[in-house]
N, C-alpha and C positions, 0 to 999 in steps of 0.2 A: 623512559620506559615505554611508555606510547610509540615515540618513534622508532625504535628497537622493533616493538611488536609487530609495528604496520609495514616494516619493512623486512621482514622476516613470514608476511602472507603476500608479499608481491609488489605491493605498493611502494610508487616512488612517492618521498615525502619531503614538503618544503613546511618548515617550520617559521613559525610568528614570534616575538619574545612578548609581544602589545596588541590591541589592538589596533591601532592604527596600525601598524604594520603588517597586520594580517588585513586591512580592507584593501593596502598598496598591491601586497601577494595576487589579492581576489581582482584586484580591476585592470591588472595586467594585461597584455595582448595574449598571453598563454598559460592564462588562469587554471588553476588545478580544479576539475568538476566536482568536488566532493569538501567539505571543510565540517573538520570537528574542533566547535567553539564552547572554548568555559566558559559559565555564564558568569565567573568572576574573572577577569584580567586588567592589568592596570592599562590606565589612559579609557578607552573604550571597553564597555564590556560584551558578552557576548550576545548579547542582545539586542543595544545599539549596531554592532557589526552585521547583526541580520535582518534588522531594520533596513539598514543602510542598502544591504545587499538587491530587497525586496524592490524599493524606490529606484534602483536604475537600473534601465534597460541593458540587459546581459546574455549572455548565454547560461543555462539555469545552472545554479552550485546548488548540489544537495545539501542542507548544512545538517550536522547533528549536536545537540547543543550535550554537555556535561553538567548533570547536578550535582548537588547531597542530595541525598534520599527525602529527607525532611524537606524540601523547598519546596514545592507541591506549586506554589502560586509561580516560583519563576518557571517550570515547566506549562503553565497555561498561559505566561504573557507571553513566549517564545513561540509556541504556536499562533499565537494572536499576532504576530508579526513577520510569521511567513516561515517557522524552523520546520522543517521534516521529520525529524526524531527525536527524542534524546536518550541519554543513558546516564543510568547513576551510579554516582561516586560512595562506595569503591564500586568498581566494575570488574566481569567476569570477561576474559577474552572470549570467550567463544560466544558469550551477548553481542559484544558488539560488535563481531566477524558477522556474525548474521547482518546487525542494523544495516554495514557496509555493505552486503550484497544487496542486499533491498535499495539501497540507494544505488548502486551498479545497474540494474533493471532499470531505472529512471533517466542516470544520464546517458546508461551505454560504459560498455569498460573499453580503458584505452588497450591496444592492442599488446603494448606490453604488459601489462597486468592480467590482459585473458591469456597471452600464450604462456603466464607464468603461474596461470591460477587450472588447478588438475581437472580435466575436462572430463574426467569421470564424476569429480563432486559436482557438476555441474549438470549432467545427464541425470544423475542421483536423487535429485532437488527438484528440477525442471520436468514441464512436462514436455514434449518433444513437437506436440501439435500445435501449442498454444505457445510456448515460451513464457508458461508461468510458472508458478510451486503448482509441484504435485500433491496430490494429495497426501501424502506422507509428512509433507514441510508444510503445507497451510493448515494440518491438523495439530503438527507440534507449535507454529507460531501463534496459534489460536487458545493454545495450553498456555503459553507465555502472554500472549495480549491479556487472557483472562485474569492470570496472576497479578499482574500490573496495575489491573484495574482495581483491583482488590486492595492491592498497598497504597495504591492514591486515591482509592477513595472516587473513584470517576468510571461513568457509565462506559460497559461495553456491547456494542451490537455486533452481531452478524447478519448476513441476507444469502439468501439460498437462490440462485436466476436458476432454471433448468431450461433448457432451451427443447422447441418441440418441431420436428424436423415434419414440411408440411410433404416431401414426399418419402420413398425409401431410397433412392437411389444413397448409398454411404457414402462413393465422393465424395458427391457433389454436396451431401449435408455438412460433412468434415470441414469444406470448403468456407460453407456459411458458416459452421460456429464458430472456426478460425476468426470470421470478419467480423463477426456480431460480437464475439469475447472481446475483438481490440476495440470497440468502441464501449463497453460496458467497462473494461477493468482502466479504459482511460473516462472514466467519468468520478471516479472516484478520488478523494486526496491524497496528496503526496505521504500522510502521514499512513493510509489504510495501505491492504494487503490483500490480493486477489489470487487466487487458485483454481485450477480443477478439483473437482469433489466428485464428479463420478461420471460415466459416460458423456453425457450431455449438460454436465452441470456444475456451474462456479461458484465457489464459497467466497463472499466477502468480508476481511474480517474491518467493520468501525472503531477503534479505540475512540475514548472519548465524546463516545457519541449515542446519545439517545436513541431510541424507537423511532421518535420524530425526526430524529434526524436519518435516518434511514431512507425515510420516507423523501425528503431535500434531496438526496442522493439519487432514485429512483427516479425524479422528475429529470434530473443532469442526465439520466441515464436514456430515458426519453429522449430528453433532446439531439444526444450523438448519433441512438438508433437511426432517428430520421434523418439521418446524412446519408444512410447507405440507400443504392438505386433499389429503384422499385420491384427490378428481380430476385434482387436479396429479401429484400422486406417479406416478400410474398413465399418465402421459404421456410418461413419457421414464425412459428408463437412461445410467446413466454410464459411462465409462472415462478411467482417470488414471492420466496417468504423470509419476514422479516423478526427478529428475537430479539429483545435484551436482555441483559444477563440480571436476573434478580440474588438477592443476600441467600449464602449456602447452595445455590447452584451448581452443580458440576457441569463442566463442559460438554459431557454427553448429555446432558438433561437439556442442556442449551440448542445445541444442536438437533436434538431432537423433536425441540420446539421449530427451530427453524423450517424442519423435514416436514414437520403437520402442518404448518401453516405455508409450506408452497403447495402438496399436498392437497391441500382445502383450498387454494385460490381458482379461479377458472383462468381459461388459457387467454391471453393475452393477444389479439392480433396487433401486429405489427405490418399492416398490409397499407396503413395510411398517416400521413406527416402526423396526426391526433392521435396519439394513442393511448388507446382506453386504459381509465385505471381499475379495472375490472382484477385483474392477472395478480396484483398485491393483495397480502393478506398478513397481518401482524399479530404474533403469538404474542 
């Protein structure tokens, strides 16, 4: 039924009956970028197989691993060994048509799956400057993150960057957020979700992850800043605010927490490799 589906959205699909057999599939010379693994299968399970995956040197495979809903602890030891996603058993196809595109954005689609996947849903979803989720899809995956977090019982954060454009010229700012968003929405993990939110500002969405850890995130995100040259840097200042979602929360209450506490932070120079932690502020 899986493979029916995945091949009826584009996808060319090589199937495993084992796990060993899917690690032979994975270490191929023309390995499939993308693997969804049970985390029950006989011989190997799927967790061993993304262990395994993790420990040698590859070209990256997104994996997404399948639970029961109930297993809470094998979806935290699969992250703890390097999975990307996962999704629960039973599953809804249009969940994990999403997970698949989020994993698409990471390795890249092969080209027969982009020229077979509708390039209107793609415009639809995307934003055009950035090649993230638009605000439309990081606000509906921000609705599902939250829910998620809710049935398992594990923290979810958001962070709000707005970037602050140091001259007017529009280019040439377009230019810098373009540069500054790919090194902010690549500082984040495979497991998180980065979007436009609104002129000049990315929503990040944390699954499974603290305040504090928001916070670990924002230091990564320092450190990439200071990769770009010194005429970037000197083109823009940040402010971030950062939320966790508390018990009866709704998603607008959340986000809105996020809005006051970038909001409330002061502006962030980014003009030297040290960059101040002035700019963060956590609701």
């Amino acid at each position: 039924m899986l493979c029916r589906s995945l091949e009826s959205w584009g996808y060319e699909v090589v199937t495993a009956a084992d796990g060993e057999q899917a690690e032979r599939i994975l270490n191929s010379p023309d390995a499939p970028r993308m693997a969804i693994l049970d985390c029950h299968m006989p011989g190997l399970d799927g967790l061993e197989v993304c262990r395994n995956l993790r420990s040698t040197p590859r070209d990256y495979v997104y994996t997404i691993l399948l639970s029961a809903d109930d297993r809470q602890d094998e979806v935290l030891a699969g992250f703890a060994l390097g999975a990307d996603d996962y999704v629960c058993k039973p599953y809804t196809g249009s969940e994990l048509r999403t997970r698949l595109k989020i994993g698409e954005i990471f390795v890249g689609s092969p080209s027969r799956t982009r020229e077979q996947t509708n390039s209107l849903e793609w415009s639809n979803s995307h934003d055009e400057l950035l090649s993230l989720w638009n605000r439309d899809s990081i606000l509906k995956l921000a609705g599902k993150e939250l829910s998620r977090a809710r049935r398992l019982k594990w923290p979810f954060t958001v962070m709000l960057v707005e970037f602050l454009p140091a001259g007017e010229d529009a280019e040439l700012a377009d230019a810098i957020f373009r540069e500054a968003a790919e090194k902010v929405s690549g500082a984040v993990r495979y497991c998180d979700q980065a979007g436009r939110w609104a002129d000049r500002a990315l929503l990040t969405l944390l699954p499974n992850c603290a305040a504090t850890g928001g916070i670990e995130v924002h230091s990564r995100m320092q450190q990439r800043l200071a990769e770009l040259d010194e005429a970037t840097r000197n083109g823009f200042a940040l402010k971030i605010g950062i939320a966790e979602a508390m018990d009866g929360e709704s998603l607008m209450m959340l986000l809105q927490k996020a809005e006051e506490a970038c909001e409330a932070a002061d502006p962030e120079c980014v003009k030297t490799e040290v960059i101040r932690e002035c700019g963060v502020k956590q609701a």
